[in-house]
KOLBALO-511481 format. One line per 8 residues: number of its first residue (from 0); their letters; for each residue x, y, z of N, C-alpha, C. Coordinates in nm, 2 decimals, always signed. Layout:
NUM	a	X Y Z X Y Z X Y Z  ...
This chain:
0	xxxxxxxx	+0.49 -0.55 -4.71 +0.52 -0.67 -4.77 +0.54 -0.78 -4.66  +0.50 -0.90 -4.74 +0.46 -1.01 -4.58 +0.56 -1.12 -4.63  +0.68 -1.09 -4.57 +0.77 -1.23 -4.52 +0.78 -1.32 -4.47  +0.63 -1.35 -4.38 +0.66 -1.40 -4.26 +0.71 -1.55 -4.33  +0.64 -1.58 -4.44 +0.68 -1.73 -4.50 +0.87 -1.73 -4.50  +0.90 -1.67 -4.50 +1.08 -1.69 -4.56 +1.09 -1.70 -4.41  +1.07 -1.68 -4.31 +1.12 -1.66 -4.17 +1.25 -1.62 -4.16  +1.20 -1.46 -4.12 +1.29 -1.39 -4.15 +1.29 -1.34 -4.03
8	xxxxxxxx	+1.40 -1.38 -3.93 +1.42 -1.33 -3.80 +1.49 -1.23 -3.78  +1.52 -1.18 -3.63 +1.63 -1.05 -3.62 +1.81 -1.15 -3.66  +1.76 -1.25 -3.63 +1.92 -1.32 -3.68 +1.97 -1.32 -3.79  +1.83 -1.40 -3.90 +1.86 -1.42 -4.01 +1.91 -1.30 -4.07  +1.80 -1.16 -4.03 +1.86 -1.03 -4.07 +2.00 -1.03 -4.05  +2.01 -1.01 -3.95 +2.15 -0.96 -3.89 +2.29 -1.05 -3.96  +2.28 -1.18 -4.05 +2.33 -1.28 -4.06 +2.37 -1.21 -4.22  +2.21 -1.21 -4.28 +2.25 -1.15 -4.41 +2.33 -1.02 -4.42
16	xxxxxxxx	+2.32 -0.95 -4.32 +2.40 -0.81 -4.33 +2.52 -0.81 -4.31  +2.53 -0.91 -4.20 +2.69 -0.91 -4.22 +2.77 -0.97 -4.31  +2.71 -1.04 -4.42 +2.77 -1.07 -4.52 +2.81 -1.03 -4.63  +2.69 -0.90 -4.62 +2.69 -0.77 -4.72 +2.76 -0.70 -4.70  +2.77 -0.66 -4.57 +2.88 -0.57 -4.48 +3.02 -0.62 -4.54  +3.07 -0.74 -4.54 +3.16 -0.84 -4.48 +3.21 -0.83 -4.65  +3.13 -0.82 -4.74 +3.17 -0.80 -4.90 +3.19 -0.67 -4.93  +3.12 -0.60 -4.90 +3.12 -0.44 -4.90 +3.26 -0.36 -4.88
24	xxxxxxxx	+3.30 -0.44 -4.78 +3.41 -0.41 -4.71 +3.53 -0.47 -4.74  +3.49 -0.57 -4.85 +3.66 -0.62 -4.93 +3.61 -0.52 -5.08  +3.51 -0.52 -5.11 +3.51 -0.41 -5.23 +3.57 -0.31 -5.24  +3.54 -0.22 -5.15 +3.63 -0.11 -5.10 +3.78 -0.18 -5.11  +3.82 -0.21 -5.00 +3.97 -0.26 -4.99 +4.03 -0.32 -5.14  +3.97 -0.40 -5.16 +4.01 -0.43 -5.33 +4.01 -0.26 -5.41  +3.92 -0.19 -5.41 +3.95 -0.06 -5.50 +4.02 +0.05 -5.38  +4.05 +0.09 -5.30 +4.13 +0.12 -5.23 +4.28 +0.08 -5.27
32	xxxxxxxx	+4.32 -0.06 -5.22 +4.46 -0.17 -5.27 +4.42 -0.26 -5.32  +4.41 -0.21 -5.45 +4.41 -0.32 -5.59 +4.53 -0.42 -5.55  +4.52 -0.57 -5.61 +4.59 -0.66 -5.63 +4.58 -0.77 -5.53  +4.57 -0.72 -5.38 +4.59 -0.82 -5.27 +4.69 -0.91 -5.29  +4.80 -0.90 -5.29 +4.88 -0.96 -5.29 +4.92 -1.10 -5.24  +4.91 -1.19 -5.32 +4.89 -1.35 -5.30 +5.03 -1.39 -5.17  +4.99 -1.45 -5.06 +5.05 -1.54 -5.00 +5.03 -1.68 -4.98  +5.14 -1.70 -4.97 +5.18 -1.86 -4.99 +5.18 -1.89 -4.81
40	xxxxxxxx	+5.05 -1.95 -4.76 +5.02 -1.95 -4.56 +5.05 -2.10 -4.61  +5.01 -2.14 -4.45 +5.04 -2.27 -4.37 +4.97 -2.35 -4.46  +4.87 -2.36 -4.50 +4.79 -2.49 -4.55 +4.83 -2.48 -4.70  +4.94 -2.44 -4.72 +5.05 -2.47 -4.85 +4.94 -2.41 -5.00  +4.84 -2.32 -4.96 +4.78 -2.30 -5.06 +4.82 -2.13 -5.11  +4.81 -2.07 -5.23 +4.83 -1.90 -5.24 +4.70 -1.86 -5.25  +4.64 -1.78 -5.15 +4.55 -1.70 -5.15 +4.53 -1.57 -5.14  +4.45 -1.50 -5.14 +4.38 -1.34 -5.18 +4.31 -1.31 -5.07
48	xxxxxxxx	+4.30 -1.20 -5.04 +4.21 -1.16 -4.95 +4.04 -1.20 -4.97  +3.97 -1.19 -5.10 +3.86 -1.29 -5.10 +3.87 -1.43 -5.10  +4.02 -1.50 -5.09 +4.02 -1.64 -5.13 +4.00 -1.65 -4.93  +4.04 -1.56 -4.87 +4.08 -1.61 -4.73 +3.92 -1.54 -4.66  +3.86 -1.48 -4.68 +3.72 -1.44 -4.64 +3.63 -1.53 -4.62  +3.64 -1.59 -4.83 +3.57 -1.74 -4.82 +3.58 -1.85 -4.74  +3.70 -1.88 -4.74 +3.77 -1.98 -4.62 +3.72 -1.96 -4.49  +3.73 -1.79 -4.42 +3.67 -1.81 -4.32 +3.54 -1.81 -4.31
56	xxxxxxxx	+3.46 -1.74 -4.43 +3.33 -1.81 -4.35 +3.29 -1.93 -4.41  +3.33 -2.00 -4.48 +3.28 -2.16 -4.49 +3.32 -2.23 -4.37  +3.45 -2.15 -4.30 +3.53 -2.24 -4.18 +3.41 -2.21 -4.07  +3.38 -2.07 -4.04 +3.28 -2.02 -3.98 +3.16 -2.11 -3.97  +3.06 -2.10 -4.09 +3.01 -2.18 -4.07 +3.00 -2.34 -4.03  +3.09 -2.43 -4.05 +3.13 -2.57 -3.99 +3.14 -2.52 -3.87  +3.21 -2.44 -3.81 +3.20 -2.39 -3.69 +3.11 -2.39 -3.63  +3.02 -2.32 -3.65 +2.84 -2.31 -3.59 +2.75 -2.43 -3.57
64	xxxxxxxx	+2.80 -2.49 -3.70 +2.68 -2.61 -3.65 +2.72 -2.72 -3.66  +2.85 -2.78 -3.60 +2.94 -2.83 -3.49 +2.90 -2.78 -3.40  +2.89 -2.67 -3.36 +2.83 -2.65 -3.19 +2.71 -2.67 -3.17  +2.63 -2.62 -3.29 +2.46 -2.65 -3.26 +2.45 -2.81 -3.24  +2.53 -2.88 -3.32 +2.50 -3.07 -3.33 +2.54 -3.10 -3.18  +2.67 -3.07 -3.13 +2.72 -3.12 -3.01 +2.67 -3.07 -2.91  +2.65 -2.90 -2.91 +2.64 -2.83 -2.76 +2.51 -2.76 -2.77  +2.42 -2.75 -2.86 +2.34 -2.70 -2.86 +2.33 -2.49 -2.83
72	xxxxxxxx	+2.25 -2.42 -2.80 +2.24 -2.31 -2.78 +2.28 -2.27 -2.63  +2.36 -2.15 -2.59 +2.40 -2.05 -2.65 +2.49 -2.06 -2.77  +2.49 -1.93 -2.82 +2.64 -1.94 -2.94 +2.73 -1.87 -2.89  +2.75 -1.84 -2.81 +2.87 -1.70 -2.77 +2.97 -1.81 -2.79  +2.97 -1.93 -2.75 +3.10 -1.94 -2.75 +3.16 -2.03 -2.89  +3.03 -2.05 -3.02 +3.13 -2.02 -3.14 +3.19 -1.91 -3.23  +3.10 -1.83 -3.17 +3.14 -1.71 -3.22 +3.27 -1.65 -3.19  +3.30 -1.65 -3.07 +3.42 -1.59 -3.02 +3.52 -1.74 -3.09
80	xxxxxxxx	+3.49 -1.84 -3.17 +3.59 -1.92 -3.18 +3.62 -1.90 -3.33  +3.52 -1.84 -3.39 +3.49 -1.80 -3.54 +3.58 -1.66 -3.54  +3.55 -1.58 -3.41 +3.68 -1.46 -3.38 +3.76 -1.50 -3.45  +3.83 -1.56 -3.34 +4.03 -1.61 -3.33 +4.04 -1.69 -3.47  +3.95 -1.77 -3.54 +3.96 -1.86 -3.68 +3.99 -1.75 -3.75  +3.86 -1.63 -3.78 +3.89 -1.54 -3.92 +4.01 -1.51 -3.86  +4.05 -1.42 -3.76 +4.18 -1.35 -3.73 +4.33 -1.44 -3.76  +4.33 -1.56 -3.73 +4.39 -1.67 -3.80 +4.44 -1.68 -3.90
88	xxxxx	+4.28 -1.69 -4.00 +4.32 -1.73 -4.12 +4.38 -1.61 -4.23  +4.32 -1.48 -4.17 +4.36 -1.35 -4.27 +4.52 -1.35 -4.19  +4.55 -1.39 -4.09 +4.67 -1.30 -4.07 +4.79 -1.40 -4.14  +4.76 -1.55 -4.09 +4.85 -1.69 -4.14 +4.82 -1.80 -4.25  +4.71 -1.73 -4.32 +4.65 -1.84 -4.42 +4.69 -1.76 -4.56
């Protein structure tokens, strides 16, 4: 099968996978520990473990291309800032 029209890179791959992964992996934890227990974090809102996933990667993404606009390529260093955000937001949000 010929994708080359979608341009489908080793990133793009790797981008979609970890989102599958990244869902896969609250699926589980949701049927594992049903309920997720709502906290009331910093930005005064009550959220869930998928309420705070979403958050990080919409936050994630702004992340990325804020650095693409300003600093251009490498990425190492939004990623490692997309790190410390998700770990942030799941632990205080």
């Amino acid at each position: 099968m010929d994708l080359s029209w979608m341009a489908w890179t080793w990133p793009t791959v790797a981008f979609f996978v970890f989102i599958g992964c990244c869902l896969a992996t609250m699926a589980v934890w949701e049927w594992r520990s049903p309920g997720g227990d709502l906290r009331h974090g910093i930005l005064g809102l009550d959220t869930t473990r998928g309420d705070r996933l979403f958050i990080t990667l919409l936050g994630s993404a702004f992340i990325f291309l804020a650095w693409l606009g300003l600093m251009g390529l490498p990425l190492w260093g939004p990623l490692i800032i997309c790190l410390v955000y998700g770990f942030v937001v799941f632990r205080w949000v």
